[in-house]
N, C-alpha and C positions, 0 to 999 in steps of 0.2 A: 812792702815788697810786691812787684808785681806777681801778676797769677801765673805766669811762665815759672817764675821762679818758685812759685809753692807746689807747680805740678812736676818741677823737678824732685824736692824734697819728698814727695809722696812716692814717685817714682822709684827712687832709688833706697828710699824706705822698703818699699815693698820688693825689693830686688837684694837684697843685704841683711835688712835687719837694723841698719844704722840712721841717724841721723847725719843726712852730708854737711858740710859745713860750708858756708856762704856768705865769699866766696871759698873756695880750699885756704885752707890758712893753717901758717906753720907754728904760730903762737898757740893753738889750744892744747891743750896737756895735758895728761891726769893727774885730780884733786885740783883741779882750777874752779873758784867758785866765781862765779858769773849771774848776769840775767838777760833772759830772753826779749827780744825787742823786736817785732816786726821778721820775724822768722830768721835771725840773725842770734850767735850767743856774745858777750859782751862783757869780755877777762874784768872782773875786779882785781882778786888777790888770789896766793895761792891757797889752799886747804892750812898748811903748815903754819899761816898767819897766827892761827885760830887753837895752835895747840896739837893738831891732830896727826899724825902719821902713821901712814898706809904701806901696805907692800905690795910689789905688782909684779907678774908675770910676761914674758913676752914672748910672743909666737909668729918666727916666720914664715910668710905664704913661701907657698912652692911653685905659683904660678901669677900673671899678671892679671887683674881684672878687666874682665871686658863688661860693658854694658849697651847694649843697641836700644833704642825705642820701637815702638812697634810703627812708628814715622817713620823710621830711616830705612833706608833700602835701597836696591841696588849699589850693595858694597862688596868692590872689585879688589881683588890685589894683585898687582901685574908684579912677577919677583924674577930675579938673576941671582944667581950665587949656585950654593951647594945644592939645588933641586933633585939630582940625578939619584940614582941608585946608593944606599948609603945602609949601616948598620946600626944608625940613630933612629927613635923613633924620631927625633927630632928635625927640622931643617933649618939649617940657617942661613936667612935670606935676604937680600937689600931688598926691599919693594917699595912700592907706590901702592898707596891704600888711598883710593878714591869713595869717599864717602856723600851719598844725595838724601835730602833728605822731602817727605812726603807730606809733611804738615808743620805747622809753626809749634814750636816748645818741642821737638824732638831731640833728644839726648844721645852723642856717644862718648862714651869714656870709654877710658884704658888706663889703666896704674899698674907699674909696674916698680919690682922693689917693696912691696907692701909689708909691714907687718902690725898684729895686732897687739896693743897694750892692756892691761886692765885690772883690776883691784882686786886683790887679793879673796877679801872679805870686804865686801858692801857691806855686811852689817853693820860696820864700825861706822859707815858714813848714812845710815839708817839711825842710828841711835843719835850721832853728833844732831843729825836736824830736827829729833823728836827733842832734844833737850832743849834747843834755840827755840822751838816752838811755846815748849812749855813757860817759858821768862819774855815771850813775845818776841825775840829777837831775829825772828828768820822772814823777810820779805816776801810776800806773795809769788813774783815770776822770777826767785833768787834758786839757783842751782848747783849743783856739785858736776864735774864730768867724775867720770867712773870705768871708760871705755874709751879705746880710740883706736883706727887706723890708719897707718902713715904710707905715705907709695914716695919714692927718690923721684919717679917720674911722673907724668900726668901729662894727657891729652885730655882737655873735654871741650865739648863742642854743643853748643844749644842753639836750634834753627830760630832764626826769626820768622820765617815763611817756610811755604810748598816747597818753595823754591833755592831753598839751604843748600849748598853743596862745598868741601872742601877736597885738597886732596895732599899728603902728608907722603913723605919718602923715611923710612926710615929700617932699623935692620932689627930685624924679629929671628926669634924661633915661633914654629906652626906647628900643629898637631897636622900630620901630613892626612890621617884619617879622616878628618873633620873641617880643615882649617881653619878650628879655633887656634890664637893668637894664644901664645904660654908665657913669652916673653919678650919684654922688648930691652936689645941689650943696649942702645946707645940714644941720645937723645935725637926725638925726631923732627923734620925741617918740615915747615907747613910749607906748599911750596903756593898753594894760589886756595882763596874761598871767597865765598858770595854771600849774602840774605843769612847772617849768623849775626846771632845778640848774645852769644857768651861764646868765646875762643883765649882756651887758655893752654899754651904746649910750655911746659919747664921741665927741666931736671934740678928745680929745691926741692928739699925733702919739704914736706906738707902734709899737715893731717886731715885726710879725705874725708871723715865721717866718722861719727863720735857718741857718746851715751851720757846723759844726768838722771839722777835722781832731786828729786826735787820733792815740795809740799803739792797736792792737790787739794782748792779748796772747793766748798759746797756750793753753787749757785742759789740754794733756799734762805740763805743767810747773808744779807748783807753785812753783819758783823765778822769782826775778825776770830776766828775759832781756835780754840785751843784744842792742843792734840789729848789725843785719847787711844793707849793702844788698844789694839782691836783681841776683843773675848766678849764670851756669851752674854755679858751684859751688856753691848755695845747695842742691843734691842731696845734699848729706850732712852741709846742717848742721843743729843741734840744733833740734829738735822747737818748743822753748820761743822763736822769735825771733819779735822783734816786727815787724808792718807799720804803718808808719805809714798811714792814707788818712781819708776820708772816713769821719764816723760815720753810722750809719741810725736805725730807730726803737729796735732791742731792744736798741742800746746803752747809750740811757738810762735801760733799765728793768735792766740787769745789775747783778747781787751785787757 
């Protein structure tokens, strides 16, 4: 994967919480076990293959994500509609949202429609992969998802150059206070862009960014390590034992 594409994943890691998925893709879904390939996740099967079943909560946002890089700049929005005096905080407004951007690998998104999914009880898929561990049966870069969140809508946009610029018409509600962007209520028309190496505008649903728990193994040990839950005796064991937890970004990008 190129390095545009791993400073997006760190990017929006540090802006969320999540790991995005690449490219947005509507297949990933909680209890999918997969593996990581070149900062990509890579469906096998689902959890349930395996015996295992989860229960899961879901939580709708109440507003659209926005995401700017610290690249992008001078973002205009020229709007017609309801602007006038009103008893909303809201406005709701057709605009032109002109977007330029200042350096190459600069990011905007927008998702709107969002909601978040996610497991009940991880411990249940904490124990499933210390047991595969212990009978050797769980692959090194092999993963469980455990989190996800899904947007109806998506705009994202990744500069190739300085010189990145789009510009998109579509109808929003605005925070008239701030003109942060709350919602966007119908899908929007790219109308003209330039110097961009990712442009993607849909209304499928698609899941934005996501969570696995997976094995972490030792780098001291070339051998393949059996798990060991962790207690006070864990002082003198082998170098090589694995932790089950939460993956981050440079897990996806490991040999």
């Amino acid at each position: 994967m190129p390095e545009l594409h791993r400073n997006y994943f760190r990017e929006i890691k540090d802006a969320f919480g999540l790991i995005p998925t690449w490219l947005p893709d509507p297949s990933v879904q909680i209890g999918d076990i997969g593996i990581l390939q070149s900062g990509e996740f890579k469906r096998l099967r689902p959890l349930s293959v395996e015996g295992v079943e989860c229960t899961t909560n879901t939580h709708e946002d109440s507003a659209a994500i926005e995401h700017r890089s610290k690249g992008t700049r001078g973002i205009s929005i020229s709007a017609h509609g309801n602007t006038g005096a009103t008893v909303s905080p809201l406005a709701d407004l057709k605009s032109k949202l002109k977007i330029e951007f200042c350096k190459e690998g600069a990011v905007f998104l927008l998702a709107s429609g969002c909601s978040t999914v996610e497991v009940d009880d991880k411990q249940v898929l904490f124990n499933h992969v210390k047991q595969k561990l212990e009978f050797d049966d769980w692959p090194r870069n092999q993963v469980i998802v455990t989190k996800i969140k899904r947007c109806k809508l998506l705009v994202l946009l990744i500069s190739a150059s300085s010189e990145g610029q789009a510009e998109l018409e579509m109808s929003l509600d605005m925070k008239l206070s701030n003109g942060e962007i709350a919602d966007v209520k119908a899908m929007p028309q790219l109308l003209s862009s330039s110097a961009l190496q990712t442009k993607i505008v849909t209304n499928s649903e698609t899941t934005l960014m996501f969570e696995v728990i997976g094995a972490k193994w030792s780098f001291l040990s070339g051998r393949r390590p059996a798990f060991r839950s962790r207690s006070k005796s864990m002082a003198s064991a082998d170098p090589s034992v694995t932790e089950v937890t939460t993956f981050d970004v440079d897990d996806f990008f490991a040999e």
